[in-house]
Z-matrix of the N, CA and C atoms (Angstrom, degrees):
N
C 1 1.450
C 2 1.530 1 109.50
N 3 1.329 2 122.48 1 149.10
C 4 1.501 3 113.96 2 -158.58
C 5 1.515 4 96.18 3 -111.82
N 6 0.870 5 138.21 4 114.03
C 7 1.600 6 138.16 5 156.04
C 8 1.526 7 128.98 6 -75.95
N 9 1.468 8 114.07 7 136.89
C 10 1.071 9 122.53 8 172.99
C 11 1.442 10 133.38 9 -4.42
N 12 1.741 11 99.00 10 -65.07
C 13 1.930 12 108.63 11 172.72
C 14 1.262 13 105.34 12 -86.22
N 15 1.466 14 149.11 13 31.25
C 16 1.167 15 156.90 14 -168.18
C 17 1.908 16 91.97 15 -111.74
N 18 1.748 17 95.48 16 -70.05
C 19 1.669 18 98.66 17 171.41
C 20 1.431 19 118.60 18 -71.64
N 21 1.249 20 121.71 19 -26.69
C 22 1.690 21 115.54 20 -170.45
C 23 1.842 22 100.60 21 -78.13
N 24 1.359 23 107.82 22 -17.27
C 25 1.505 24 92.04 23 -178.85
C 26 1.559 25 106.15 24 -91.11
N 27 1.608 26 118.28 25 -25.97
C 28 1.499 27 120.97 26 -176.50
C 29 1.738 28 96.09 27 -70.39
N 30 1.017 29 146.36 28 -23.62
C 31 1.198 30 144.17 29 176.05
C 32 1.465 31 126.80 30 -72.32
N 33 1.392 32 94.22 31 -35.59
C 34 1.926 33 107.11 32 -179.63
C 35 1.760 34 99.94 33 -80.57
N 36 1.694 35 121.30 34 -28.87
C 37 1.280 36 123.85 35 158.39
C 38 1.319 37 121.57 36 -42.48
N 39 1.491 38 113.57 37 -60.47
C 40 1.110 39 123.25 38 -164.46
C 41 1.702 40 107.17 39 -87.07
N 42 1.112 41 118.88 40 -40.29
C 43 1.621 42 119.62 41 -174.24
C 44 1.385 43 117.69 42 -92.83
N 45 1.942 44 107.37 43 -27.25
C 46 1.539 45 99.83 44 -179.57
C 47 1.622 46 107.56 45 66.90
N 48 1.379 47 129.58 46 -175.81
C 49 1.318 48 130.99 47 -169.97
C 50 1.495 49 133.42 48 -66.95
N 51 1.531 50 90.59 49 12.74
C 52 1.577 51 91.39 50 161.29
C 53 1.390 52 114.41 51 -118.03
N 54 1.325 53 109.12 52 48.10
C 55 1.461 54 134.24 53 151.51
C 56 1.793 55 110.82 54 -127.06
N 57 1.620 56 110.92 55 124.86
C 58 1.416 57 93.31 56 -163.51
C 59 1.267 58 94.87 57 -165.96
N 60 1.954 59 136.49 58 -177.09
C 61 0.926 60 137.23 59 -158.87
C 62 1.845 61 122.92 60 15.35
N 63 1.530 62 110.78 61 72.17
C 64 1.107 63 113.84 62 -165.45
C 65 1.895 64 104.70 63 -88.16
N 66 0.933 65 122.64 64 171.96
C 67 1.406 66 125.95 65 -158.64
C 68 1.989 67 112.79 66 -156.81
N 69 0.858 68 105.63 67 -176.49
C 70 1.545 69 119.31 68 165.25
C 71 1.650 70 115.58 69 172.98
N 72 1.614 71 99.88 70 80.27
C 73 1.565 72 80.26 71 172.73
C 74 1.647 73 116.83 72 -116.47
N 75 1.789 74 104.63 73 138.95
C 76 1.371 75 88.02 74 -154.40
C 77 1.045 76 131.37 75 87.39
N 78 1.449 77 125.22 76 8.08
C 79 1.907 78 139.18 77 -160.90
C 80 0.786 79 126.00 78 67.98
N 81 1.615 80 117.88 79 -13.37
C 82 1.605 81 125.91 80 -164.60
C 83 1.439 82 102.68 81 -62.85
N 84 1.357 83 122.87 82 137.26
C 85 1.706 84 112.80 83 168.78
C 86 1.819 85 102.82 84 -93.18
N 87 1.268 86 108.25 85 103.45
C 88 1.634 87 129.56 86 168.25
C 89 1.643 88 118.86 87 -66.26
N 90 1.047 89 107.70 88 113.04
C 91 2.204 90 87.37 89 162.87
C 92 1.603 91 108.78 90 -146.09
N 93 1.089 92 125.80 91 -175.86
C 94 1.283 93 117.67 92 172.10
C 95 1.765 94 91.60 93 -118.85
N 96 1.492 95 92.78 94 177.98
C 97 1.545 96 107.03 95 171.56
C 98 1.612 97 105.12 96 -162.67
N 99 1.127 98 90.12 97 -179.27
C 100 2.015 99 96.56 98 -171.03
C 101 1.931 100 88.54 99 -91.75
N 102 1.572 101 89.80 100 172.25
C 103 1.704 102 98.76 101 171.91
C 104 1.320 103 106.02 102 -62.10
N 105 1.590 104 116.53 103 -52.29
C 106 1.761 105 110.46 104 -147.75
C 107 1.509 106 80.64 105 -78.71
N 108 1.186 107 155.78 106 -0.71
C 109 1.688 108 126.97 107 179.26
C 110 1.277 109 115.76 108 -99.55
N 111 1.947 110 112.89 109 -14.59
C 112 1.183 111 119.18 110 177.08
C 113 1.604 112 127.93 111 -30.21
N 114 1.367 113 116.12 112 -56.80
C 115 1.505 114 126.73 113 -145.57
C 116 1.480 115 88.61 114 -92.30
N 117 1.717 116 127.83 115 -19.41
C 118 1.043 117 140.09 116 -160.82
C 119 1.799 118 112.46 117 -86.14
N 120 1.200 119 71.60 118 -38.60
C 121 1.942 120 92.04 119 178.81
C 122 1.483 121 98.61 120 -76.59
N 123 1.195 122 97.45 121 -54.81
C 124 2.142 123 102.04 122 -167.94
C 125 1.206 124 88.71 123 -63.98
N 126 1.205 125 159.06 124 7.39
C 127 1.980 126 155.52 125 -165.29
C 128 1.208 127 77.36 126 -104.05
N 129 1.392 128 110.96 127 -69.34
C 130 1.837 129 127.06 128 -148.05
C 131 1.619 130 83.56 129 -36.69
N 132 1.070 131 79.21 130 -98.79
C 133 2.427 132 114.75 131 -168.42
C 134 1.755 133 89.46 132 -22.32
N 135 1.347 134 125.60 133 -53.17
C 136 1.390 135 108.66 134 -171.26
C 137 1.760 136 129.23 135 -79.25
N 138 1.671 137 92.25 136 -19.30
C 139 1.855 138 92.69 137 164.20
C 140 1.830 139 109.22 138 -109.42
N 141 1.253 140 110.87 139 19.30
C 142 1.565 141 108.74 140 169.64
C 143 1.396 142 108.54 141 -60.21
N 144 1.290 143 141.09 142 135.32
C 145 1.476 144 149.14 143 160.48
C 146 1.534 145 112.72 144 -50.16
N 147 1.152 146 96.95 145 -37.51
C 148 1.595 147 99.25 146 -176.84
C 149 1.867 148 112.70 147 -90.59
N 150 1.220 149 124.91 148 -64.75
C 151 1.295 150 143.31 149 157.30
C 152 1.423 151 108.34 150 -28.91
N 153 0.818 152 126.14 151 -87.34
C 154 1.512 153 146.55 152 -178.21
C 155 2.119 154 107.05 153 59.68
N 156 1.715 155 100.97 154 51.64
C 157 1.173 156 102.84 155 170.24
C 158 1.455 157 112.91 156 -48.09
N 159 1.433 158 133.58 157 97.69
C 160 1.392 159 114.57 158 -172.71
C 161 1.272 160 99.44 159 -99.79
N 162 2.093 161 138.25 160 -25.87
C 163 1.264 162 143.98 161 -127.93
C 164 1.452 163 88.83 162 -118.83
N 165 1.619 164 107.31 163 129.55
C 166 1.622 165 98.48 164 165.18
C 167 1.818 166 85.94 165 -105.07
N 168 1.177 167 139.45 166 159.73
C 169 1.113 168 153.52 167 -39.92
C 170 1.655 169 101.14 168 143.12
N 171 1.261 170 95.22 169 -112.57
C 172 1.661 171 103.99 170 -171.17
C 173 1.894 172 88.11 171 -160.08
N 174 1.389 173 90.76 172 150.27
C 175 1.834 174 119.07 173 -179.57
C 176 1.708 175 100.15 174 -146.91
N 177 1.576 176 83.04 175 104.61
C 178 1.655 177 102.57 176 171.53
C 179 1.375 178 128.60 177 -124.41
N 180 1.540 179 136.24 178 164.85
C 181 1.510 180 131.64 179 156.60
C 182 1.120 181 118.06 180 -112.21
N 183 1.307 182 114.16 181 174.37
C 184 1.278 183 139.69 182 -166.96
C 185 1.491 184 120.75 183 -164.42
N 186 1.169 185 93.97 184 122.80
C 187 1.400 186 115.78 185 -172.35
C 188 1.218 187 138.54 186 -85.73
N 189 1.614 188 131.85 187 97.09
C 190 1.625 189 126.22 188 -135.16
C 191 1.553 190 89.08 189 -125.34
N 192 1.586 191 128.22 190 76.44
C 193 0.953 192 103.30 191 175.42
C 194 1.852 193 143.70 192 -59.70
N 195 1.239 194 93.24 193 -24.05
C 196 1.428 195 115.09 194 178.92
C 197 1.655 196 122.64 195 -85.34
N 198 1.677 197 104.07 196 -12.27
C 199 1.116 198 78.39 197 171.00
C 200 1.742 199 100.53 198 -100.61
N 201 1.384 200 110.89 199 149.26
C 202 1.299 201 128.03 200 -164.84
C 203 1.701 202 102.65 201 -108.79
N 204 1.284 203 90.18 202 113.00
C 205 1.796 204 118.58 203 -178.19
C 206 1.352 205 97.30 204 98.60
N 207 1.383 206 137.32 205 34.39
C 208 1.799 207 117.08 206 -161.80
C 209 1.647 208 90.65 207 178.28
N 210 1.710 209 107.24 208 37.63
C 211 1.619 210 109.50 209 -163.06
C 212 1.610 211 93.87 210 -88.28
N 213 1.140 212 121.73 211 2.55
C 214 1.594 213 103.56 212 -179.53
C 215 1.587 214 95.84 213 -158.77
N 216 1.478 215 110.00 214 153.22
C 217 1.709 216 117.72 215 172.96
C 218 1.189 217 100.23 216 -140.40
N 219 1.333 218 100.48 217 143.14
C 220 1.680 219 106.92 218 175.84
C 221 1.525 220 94.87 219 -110.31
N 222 1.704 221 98.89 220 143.71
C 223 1.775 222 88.15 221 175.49
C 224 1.546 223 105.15 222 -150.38
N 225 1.212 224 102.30 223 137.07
C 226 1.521 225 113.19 224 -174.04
C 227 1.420 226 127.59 225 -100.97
N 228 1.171 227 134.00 226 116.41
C 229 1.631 228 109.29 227 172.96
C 230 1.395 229 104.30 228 -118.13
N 231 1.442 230 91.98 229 145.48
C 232 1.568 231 119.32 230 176.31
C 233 1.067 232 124.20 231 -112.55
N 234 1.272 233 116.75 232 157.01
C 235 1.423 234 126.07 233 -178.30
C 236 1.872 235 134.23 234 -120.76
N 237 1.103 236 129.70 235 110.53
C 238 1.466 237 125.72 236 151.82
C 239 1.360 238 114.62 237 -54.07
N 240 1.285 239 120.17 238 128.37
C 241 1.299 240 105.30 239 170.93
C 242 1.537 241 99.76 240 -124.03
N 243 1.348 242 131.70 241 8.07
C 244 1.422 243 123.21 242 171.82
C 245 1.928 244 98.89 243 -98.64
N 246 1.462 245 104.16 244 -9.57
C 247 1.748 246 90.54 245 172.58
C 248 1.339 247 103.38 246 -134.59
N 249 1.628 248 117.84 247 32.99
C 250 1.441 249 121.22 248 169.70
C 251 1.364 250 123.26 249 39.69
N 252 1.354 251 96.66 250 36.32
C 253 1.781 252 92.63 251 -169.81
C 254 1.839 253 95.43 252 -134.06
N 255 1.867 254 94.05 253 146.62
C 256 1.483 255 91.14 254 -172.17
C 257 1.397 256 111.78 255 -158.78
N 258 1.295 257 122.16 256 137.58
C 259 1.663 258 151.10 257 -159.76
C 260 0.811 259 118.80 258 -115.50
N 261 1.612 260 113.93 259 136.83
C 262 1.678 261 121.12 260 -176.44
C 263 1.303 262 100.75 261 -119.63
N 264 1.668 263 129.10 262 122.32
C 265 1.061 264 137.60 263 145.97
C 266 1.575 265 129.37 264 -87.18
N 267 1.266 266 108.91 265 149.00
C 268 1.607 267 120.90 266 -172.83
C 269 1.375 268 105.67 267 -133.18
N 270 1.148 269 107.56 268 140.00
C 271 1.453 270 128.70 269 174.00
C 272 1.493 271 129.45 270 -142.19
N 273 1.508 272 113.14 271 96.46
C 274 1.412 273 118.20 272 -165.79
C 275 1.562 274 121.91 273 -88.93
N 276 1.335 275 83.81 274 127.40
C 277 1.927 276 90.50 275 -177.01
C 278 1.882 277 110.79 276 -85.68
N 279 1.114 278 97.34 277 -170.63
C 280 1.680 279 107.08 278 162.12
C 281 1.409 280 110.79 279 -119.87
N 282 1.195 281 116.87 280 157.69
C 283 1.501 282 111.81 281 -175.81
C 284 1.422 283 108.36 282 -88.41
N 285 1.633 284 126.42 283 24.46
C 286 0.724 285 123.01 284 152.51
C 287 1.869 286 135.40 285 -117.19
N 288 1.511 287 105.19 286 12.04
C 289 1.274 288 107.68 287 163.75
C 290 1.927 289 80.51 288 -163.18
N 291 1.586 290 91.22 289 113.09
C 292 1.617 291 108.70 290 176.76
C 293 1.453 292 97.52 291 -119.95
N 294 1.595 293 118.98 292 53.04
C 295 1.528 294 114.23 293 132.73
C 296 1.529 295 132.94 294 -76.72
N 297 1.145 296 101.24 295 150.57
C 298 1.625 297 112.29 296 174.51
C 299 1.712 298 99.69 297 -139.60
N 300 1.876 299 117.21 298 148.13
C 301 1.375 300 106.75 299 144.23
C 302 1.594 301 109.51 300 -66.82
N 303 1.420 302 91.51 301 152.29
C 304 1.468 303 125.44 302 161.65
C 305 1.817 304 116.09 303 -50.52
N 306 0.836 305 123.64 304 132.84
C 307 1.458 306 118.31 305 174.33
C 308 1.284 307 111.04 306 -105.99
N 309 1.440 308 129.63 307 29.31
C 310 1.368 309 130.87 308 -158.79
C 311 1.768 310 95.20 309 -106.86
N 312 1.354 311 115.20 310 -11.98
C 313 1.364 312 133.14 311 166.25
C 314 1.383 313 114.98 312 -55.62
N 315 1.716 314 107.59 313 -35.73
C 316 1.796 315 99.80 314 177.49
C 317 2.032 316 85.59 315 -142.40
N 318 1.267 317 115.00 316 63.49
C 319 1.489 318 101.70 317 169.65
C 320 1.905 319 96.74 318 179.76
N 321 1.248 320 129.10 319 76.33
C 322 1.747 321 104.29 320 -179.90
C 323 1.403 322 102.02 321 -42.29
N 324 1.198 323 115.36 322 -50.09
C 325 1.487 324 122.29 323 -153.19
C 326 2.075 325 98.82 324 -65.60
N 327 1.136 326 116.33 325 20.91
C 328 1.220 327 116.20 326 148.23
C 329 1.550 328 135.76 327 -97.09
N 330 1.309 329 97.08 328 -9.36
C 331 2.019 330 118.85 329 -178.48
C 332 1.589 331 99.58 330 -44.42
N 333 1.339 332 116.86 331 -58.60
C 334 1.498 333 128.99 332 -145.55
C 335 1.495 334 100.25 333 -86.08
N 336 1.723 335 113.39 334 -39.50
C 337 1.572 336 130.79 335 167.38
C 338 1.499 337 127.54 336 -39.91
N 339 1.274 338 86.73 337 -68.25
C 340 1.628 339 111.80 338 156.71
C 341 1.685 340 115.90 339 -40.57
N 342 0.660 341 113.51 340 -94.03
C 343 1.652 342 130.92 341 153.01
C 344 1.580 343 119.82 342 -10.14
N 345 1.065 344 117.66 343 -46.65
C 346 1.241 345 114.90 344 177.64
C 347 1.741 346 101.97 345 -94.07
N 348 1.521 347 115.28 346 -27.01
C 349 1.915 348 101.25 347 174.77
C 350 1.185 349 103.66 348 -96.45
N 351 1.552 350 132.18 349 21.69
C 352 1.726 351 126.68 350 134.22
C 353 0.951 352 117.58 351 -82.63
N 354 1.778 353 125.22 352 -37.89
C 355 1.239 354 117.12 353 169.03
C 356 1.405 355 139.59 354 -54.39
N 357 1.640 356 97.90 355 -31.81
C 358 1.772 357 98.47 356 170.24
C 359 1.516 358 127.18 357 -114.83
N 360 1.464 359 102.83 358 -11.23
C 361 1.464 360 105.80 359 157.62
C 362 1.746 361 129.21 360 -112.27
N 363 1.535 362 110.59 361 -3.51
C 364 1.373 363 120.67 362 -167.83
C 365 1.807 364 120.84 363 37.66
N 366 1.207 365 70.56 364 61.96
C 367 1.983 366 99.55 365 162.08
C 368 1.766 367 102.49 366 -90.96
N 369 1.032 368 122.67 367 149.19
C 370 1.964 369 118.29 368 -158.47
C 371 1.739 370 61.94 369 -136.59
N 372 1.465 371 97.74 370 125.65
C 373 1.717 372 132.71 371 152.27
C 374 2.071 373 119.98 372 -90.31
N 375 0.873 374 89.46 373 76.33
C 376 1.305 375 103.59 374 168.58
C 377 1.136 376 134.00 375 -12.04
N 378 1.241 377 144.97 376 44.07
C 379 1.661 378 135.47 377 -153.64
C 380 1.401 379 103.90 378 137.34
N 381 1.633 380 110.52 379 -22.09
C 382 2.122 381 108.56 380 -155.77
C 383 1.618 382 91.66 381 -49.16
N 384 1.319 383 108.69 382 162.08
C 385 1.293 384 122.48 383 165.19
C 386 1.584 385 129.97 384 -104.93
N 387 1.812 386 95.39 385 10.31
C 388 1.939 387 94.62 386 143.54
C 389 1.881 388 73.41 387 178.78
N 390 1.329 389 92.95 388 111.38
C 391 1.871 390 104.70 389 -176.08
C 392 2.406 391 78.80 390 -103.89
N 393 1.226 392 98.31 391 74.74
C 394 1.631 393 82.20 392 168.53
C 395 1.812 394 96.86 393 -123.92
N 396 1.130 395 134.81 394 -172.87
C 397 1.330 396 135.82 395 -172.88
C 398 1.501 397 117.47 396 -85.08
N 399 1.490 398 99.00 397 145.97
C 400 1.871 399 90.99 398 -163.01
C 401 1.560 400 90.69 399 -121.10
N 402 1.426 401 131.89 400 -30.51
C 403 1.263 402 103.88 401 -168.91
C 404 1.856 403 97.55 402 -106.06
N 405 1.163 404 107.99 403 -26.85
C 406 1.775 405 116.80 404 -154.37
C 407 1.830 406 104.34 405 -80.53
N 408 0.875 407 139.69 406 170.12
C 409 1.489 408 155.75 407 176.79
C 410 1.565 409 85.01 408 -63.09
N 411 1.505 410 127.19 409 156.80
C 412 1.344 411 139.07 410 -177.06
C 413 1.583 412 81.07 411 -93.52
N 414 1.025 413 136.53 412 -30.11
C 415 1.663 414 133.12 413 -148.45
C 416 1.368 415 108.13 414 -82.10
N 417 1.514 416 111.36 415 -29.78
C 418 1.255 417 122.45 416 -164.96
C 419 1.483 418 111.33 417 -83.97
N 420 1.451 419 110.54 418 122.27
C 421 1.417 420 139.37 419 164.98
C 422 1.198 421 164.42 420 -72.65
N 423 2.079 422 90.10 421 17.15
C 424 1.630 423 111.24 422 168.60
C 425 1.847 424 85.96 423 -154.03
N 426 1.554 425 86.72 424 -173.89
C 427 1.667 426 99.33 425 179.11
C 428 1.229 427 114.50 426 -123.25
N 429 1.122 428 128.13 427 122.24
C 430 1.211 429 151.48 428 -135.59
C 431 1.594 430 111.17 429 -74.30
N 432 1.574 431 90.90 430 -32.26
C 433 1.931 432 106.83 431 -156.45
C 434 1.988 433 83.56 432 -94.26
N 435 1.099 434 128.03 433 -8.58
C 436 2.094 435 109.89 434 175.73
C 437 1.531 436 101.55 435 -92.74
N 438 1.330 437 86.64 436 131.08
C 439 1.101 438 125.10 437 167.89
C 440 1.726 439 120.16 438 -33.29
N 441 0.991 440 101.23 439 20.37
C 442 2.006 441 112.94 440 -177.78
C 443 1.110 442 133.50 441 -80.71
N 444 1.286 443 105.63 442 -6.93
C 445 1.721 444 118.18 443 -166.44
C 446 1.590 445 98.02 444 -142.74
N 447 1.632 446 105.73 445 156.84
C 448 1.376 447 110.79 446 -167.27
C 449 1.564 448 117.39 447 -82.86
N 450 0.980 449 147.65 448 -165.81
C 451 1.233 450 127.26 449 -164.60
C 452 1.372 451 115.91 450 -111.80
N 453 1.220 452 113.53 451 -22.37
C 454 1.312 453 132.12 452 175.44
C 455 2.042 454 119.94 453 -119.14
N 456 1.017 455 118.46 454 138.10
C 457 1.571 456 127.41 455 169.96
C 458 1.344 457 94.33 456 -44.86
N 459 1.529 458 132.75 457 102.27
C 460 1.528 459 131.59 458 142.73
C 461 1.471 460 110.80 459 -33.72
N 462 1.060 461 110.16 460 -53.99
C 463 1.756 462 126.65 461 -165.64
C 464 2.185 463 108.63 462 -50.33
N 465 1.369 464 84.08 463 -26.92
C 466 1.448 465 83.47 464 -156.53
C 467 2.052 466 125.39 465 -74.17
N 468 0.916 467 112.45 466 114.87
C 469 1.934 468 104.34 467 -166.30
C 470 1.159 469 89.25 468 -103.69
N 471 1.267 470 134.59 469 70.89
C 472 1.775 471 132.09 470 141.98
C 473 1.301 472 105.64 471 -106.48
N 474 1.516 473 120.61 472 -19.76
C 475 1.655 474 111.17 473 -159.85
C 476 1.284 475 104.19 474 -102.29
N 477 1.425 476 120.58 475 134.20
C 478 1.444 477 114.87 476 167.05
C 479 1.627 478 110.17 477 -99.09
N 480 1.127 479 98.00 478 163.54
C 481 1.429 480 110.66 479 -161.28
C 482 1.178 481 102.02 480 -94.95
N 483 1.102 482 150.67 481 23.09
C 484 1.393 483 149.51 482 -177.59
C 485 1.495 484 103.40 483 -119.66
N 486 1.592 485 111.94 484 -20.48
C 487 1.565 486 107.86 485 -152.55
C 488 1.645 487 86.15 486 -88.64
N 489 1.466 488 130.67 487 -29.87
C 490 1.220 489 142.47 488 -169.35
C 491 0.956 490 136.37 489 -84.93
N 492 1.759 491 112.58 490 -3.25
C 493 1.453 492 156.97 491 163.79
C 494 1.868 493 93.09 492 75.91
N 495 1.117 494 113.93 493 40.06
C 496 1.585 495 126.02 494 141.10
C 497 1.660 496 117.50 495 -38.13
């Protein structure tokens, strides 16, 4: 059975310090990594003999406005499913160059992934082979899921403020 510090130490072997802020919450084995090691790491874990991450999972963003140089992370989790074991990687951009490669190079089942965390955060996938919008209006001219707008209609006088524990 493969444990957590079993892979987090074969990774710091193989990647050195662009494997880093490692975690476990919940068992999950967490880490971040840079862009250019991404597709490199997800290669590793998915042709390892032992590992055999073959399952991507889910590919999402998140929106950090405050932290400054580190305003967005894309994070993926994958899956083994012949050693039931499974990892979340993160990779933080700046909100001023939110490229990533594409992982559709070792995952189809990233096309639609991809696609939908351009659609609501406009993260640009590098390589996709049609990065255009899958759930949102083509017309529409921001992303819905950053943190840019307030949470509620200022404008609106139906709500009283007492009922909302205001």
């Amino acid at each position: 059975m493969l444990t957590n510090q079993e892979v987090a130490e074969d990774l710091i072997r193989q990647f050195g310090e662009d494997v880093y802020d490692f975690e476990e919450p919940f068992g999950l084995l967490t880490l971040s990594t840079t862009r250019e090691q991404l597709i490199p790491m997800l290669q590793y874990l998915k042709d390892h003999k032992t590992y055999q991450i073959n399952f991507l999972t889910d590919i999402t963003g998140i929106h950090y406005p405050d932290d400054t140089g580190r305003e967005f992370c894309v994070v993926y989790h994958a899956h083994s499913l012949t050693q039931n074991f499974r990892i979340r990687l993160k990779v933080f951009l700046s909100e001023t160059d939110l490229h990533i490669p594409t992982a559709t190079v070792l995952y189809a089942c990233a096309n639609w992934m991809e696609r939908e965390t351009y659609d609501f955060f406009g993260i640009i996938f590098d390589g996709h082979p049609n990065l255009v919008r899958i759930l949102n209006i083509d017309e529409m001219d921001y992303f819905p899921m950053r943190k840019e707008y307030p949470l509620e209609d200022q404008t609106r006088q139906d709500k009283i403020d007492e009922l909302f524990g205001r």
